[in-house]
TORDREN-96543 format. One record per residue (C-alpha): x, y negated, z; residue in three letters. Coordinates in nm, 3 decimals. Layout:
<nodes>
[[X Y Z] "Ala"]
...
</nodes>
This chain:
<nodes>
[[2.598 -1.977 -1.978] "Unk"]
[[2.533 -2.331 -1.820] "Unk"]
[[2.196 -2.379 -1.629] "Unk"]
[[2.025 -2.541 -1.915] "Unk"]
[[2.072 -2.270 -2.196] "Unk"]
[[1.944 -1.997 -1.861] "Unk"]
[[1.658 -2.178 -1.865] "Unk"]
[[1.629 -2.189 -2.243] "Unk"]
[[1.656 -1.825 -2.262] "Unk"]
[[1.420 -1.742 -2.008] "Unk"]
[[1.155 -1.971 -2.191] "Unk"]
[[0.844 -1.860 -2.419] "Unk"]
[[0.977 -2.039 -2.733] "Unk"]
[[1.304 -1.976 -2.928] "Unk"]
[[1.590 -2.249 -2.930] "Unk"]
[[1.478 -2.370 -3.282] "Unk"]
[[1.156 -2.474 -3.121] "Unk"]
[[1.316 -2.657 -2.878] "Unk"]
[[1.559 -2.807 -3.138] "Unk"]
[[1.265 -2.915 -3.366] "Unk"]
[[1.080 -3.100 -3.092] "Unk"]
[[1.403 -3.303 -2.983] "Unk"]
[[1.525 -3.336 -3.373] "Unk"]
[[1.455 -3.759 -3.289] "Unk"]
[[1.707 -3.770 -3.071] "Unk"]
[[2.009 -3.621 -3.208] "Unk"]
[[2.264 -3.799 -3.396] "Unk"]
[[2.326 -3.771 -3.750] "Unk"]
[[2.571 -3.527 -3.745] "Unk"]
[[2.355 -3.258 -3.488] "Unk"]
[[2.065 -3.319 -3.744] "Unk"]
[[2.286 -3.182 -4.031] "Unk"]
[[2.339 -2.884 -3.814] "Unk"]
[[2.030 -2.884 -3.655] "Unk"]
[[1.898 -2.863 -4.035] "Unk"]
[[2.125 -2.563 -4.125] "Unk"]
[[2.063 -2.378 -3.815] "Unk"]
[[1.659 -2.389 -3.868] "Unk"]
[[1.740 -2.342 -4.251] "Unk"]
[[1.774 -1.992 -4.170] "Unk"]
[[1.756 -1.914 -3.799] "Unk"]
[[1.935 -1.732 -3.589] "Unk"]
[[2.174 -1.599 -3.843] "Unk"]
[[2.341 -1.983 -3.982] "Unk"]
[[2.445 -1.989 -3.623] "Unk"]
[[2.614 -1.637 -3.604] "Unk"]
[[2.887 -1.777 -3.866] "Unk"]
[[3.195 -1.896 -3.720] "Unk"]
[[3.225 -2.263 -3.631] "Unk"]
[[3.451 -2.308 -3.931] "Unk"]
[[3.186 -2.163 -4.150] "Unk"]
[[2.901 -2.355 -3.991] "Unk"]
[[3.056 -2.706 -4.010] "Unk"]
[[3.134 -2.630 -4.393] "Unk"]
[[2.746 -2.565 -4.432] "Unk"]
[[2.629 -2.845 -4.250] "Unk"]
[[2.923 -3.097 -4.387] "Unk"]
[[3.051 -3.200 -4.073] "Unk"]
[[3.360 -3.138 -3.823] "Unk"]
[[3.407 -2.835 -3.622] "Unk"]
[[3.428 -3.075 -3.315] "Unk"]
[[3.095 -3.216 -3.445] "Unk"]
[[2.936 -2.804 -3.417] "Unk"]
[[3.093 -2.797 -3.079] "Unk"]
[[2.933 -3.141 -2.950] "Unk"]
[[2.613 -3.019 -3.106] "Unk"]
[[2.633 -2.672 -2.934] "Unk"]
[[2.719 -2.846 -2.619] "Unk"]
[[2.443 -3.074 -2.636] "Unk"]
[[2.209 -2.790 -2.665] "Unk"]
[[2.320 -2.709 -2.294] "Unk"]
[[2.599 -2.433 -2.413] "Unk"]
[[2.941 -2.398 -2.197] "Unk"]
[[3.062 -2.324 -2.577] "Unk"]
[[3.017 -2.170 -2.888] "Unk"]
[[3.065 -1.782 -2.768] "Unk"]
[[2.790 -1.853 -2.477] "Unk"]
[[2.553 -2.044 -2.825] "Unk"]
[[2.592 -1.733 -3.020] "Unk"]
[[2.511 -1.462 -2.732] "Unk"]
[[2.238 -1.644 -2.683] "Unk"]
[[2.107 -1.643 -3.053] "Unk"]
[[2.186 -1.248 -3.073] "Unk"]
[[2.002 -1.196 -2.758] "Unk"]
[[1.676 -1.403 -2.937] "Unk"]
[[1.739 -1.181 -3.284] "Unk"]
[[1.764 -0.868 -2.999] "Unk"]
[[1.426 -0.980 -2.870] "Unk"]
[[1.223 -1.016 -3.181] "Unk"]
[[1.362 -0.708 -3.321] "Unk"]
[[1.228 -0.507 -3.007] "Unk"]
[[0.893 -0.666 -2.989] "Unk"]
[[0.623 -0.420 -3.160] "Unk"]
[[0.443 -0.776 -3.351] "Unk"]
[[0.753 -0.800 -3.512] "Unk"]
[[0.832 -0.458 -3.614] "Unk"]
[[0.490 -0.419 -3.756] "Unk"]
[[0.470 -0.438 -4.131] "Unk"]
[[0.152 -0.449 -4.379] "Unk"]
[[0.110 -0.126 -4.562] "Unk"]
[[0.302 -0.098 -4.874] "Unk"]
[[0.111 -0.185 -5.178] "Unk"]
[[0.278 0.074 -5.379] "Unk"]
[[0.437 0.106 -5.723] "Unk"]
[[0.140 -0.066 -5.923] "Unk"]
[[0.104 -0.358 -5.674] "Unk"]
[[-0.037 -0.670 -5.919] "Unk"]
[[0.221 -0.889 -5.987] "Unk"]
[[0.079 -1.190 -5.908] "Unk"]
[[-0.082 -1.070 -5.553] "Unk"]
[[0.302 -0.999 -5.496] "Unk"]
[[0.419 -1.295 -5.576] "Unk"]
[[0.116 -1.551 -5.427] "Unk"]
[[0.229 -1.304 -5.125] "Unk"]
[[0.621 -1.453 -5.150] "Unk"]
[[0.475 -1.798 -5.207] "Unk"]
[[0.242 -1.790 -4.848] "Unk"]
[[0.578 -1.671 -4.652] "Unk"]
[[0.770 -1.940 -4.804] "Unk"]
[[0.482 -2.234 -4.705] "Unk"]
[[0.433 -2.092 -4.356] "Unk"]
[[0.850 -2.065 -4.318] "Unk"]
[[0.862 -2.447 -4.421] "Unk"]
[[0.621 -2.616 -4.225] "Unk"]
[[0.781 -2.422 -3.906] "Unk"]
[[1.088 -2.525 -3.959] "Unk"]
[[1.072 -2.873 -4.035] "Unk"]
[[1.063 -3.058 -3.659] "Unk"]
[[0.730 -3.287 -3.667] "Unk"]
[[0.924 -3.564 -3.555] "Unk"]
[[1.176 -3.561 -3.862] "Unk"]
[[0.846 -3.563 -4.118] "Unk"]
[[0.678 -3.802 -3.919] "Unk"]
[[0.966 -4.018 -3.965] "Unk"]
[[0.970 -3.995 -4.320] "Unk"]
[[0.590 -4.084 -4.355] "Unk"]
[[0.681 -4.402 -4.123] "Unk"]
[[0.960 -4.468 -4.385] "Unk"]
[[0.790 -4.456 -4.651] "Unk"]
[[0.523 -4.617 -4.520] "Unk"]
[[0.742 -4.946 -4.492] "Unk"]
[[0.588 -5.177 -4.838] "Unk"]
[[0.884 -5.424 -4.776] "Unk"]
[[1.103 -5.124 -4.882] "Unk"]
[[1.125 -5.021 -5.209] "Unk"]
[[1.063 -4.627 -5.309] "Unk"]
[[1.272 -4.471 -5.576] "Unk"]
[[1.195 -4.147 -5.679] "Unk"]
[[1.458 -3.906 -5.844] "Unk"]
[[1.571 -3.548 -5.901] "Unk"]
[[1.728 -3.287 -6.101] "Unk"]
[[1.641 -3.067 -6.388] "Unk"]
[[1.368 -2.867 -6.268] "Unk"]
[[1.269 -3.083 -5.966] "Unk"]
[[1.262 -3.413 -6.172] "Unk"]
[[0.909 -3.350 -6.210] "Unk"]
[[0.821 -3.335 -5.854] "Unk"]
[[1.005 -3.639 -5.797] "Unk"]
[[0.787 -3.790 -6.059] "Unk"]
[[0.433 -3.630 -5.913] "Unk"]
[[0.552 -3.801 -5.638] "Unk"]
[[0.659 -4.128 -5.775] "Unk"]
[[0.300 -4.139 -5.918] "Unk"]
[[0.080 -4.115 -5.617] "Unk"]
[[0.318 -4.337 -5.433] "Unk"]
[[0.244 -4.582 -5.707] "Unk"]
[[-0.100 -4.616 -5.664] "Unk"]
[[-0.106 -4.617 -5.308] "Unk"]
[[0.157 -4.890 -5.259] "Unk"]
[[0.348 -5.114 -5.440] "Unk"]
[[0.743 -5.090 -5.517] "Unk"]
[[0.767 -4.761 -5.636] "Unk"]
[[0.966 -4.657 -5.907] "Unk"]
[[1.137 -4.295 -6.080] "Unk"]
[[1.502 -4.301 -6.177] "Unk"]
[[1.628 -4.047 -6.406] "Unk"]
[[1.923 -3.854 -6.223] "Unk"]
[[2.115 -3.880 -6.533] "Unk"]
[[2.418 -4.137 -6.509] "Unk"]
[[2.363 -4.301 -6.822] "Unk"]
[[1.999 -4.400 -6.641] "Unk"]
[[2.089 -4.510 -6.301] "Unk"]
[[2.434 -4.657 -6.316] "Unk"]
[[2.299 -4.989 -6.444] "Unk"]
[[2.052 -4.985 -6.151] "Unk"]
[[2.224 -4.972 -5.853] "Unk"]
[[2.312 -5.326 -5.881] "Unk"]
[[1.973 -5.366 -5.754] "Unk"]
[[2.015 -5.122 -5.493] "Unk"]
[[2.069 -5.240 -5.072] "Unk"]
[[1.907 -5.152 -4.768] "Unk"]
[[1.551 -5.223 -4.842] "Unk"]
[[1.601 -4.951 -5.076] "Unk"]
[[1.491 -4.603 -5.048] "Unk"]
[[1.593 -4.288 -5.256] "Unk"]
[[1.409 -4.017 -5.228] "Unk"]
[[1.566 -3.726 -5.370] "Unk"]
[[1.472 -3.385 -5.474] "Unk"]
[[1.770 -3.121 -5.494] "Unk"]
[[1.763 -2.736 -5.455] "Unk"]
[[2.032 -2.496 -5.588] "Unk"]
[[2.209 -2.540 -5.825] "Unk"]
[[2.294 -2.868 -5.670] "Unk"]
[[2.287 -3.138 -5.952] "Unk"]
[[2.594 -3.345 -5.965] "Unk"]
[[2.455 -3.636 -6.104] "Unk"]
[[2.186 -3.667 -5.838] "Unk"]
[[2.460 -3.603 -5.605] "Unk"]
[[2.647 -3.935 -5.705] "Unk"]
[[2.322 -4.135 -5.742] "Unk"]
[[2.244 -4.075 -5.369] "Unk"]
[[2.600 -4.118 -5.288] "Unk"]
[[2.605 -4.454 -5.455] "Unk"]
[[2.307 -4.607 -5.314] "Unk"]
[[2.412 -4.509 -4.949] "Unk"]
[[2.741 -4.671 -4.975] "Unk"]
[[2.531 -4.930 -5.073] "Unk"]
[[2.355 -4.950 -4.736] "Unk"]
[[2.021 -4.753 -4.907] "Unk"]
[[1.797 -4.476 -4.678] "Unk"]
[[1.839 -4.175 -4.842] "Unk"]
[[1.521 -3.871 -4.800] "Unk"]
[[1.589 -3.559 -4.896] "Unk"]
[[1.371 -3.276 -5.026] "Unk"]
[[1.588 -2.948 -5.035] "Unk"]
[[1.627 -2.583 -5.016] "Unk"]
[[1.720 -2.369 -4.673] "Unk"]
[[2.099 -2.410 -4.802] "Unk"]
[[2.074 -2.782 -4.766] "Unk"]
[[2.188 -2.988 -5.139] "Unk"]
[[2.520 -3.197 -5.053] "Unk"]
[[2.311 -3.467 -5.049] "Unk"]
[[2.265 -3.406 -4.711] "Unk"]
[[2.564 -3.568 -4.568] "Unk"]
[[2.428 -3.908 -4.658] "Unk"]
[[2.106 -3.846 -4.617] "Unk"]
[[1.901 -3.964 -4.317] "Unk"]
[[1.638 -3.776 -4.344] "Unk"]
[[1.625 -3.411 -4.446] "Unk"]
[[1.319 -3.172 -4.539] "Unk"]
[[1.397 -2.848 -4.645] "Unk"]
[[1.171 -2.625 -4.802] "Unk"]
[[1.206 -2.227 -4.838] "Unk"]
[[1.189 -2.156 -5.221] "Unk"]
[[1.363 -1.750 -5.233] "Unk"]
[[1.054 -1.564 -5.454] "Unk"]
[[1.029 -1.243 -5.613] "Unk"]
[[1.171 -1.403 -5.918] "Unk"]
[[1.470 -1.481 -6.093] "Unk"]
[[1.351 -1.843 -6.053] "Unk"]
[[1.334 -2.040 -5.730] "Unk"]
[[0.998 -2.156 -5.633] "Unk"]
[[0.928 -2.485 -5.593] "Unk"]
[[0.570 -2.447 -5.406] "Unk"]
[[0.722 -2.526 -5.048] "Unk"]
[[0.811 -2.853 -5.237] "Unk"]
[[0.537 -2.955 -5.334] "Unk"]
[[0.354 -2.837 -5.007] "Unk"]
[[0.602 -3.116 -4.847] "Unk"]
[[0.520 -3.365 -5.143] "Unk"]
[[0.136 -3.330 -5.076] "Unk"]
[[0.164 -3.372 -4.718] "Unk"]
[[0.371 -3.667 -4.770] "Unk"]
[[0.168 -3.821 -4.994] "Unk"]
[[-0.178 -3.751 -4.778] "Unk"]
[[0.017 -3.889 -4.446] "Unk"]
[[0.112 -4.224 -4.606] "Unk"]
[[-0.247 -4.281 -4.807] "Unk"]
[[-0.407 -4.208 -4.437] "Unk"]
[[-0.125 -4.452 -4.277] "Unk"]
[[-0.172 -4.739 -4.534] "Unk"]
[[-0.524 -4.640 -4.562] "Unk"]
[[-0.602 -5.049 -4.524] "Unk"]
[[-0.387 -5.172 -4.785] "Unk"]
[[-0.422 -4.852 -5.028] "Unk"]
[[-0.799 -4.828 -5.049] "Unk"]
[[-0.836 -5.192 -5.225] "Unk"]
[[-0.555 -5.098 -5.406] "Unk"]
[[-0.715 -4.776 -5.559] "Unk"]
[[-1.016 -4.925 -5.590] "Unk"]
[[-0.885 -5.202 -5.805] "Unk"]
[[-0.704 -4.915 -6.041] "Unk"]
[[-1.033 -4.765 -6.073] "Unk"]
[[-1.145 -5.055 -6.221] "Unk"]
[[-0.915 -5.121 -6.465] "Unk"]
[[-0.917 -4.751 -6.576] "Unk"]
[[-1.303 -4.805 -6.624] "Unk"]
[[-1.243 -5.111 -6.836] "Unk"]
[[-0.965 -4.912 -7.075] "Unk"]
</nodes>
């Protein structure tokens, strides 16, 4: 193990805080696997590099550079590391402690809201401050544009979204993921443009191609995901994922909208100037409909 990853090890934090604070400075390809290996830390990094750099959509050379950059001799020295972090929270008492069971006629939805609070606290820990400050700077930008998409289920958040954003700035718009909707569009699409995208499993295809599109067409693309990262995420710039497993046979889309909410809160405070007149002047016109 090289000096730097010693000194890692013998530090109070893990290695994904470390990674989260220094998310800024990595290169596209270590955020991708920066983003898988917080997506579900330690054990995306206990794969084999082959496995890894499927996840993440990059090279194997690209996992070794990242590892490497980390302060790792190599992969091998990476992974004892992580197993000797899993070791360490599996000894500690905290960790091993576990509420009392509720027992066979726990209440459903105290179960559940129970799933849901995990999930929110797992997402905001896992997302490095940097990258969501980044976004709110982004989309903070009124000469960009702001379009607003996503799939079946998470169309709607997309359009929550695309509604706020609307009020507090201008050049905002939604664009339905489906083909026939968006094809015609991307004429229009450069890079002032930003997509921001919403995409958990099942991946959609057709949101897929939309954000593929308008990157090759020189557009930012932000992405709003799930711990297994949507495809999306190889041309997207900027990635937020959100923990969504709940005691369900249905994903839950709260961490989403946790992100959503902040996002929306962070820009309203940043444009704060601009958007106040601007919400005071839809006010008005509400008032006189």
């Amino acid at each position: 193990m090289s000096d730097r990853a010693r000194t890692i090890s013998t530090d109070a934090s893990s290695l994904a805080e470390r990674i989260r604070n220094d998310m800024q400075s990595f290169t596209p390809s270590e955020k991708r696997a920066a983003h898988v290996l917080l997506s579900h830390y330690p054990f995306a990094g206990l794969d084999t590099v082959a496995e890894f750099a499927a996840r993440a959509g990059i090279s194997a050379p690209s996992v070794l550079r990242f590892v490497t950059r980390l302060g790792f001799g190599g992969f091998p020295d990476f992974q004892k590391h992580l197993r000797e972090e899993l070791e360490a929270q599996l000894l500690s008492p905290l960790a091993k402690a576990h509420p009392p069971a509720r027992g066979h006629g726990a209440p459903a939805l105290a179960s559940f809201a129970d799933a849901v609070a995990a999930n929110l606290r797992a997402t905001v820990e896992n997302i490095a401050p940097a990258e969501f400050d980044s976004v709110v700077t982004l989309l903070s930008e009124q000469r960009r544009h702001l379009h607003f998409t996503g799939g079946r289920f998470t169309g709607a958040l997309a359009r929550y979204a695309e509604s706020h954003f609307r009020i507090v700035r201008s050049h905002v718009d939604f664009i339905d993921g489906q083909p026939a909707h968006w094809r015609d569009r991307m004429i229009e699409i450069g890079r002032k443009d930003v997509i921001v995208a919403y995409d958990i499993r099942r991946y959609q295809e057709d949101v897929i191609a939309l954000c593929e599109t308008a990157a090759k067409q020189g557009a930012t693309v932000v992405l709003l995901t799930d711990p297994w990262l949507s495809p999306i995420a190889r041309v997207a710039s900027h990635v937020l994922p959100a923990h969504v497993t709940a005691p369900s046979n249905w994903d839950s889309s709260a961490g989403l909208l946790l992100l959503t909410e902040a996002l929306i809160a962070a820009v309203t405070k940043r444009l704060w100037n601009s958007a106040k007149p601007r919400m005071e002047a839809v006010e008005r016109l509400r008032g006189k409909l």
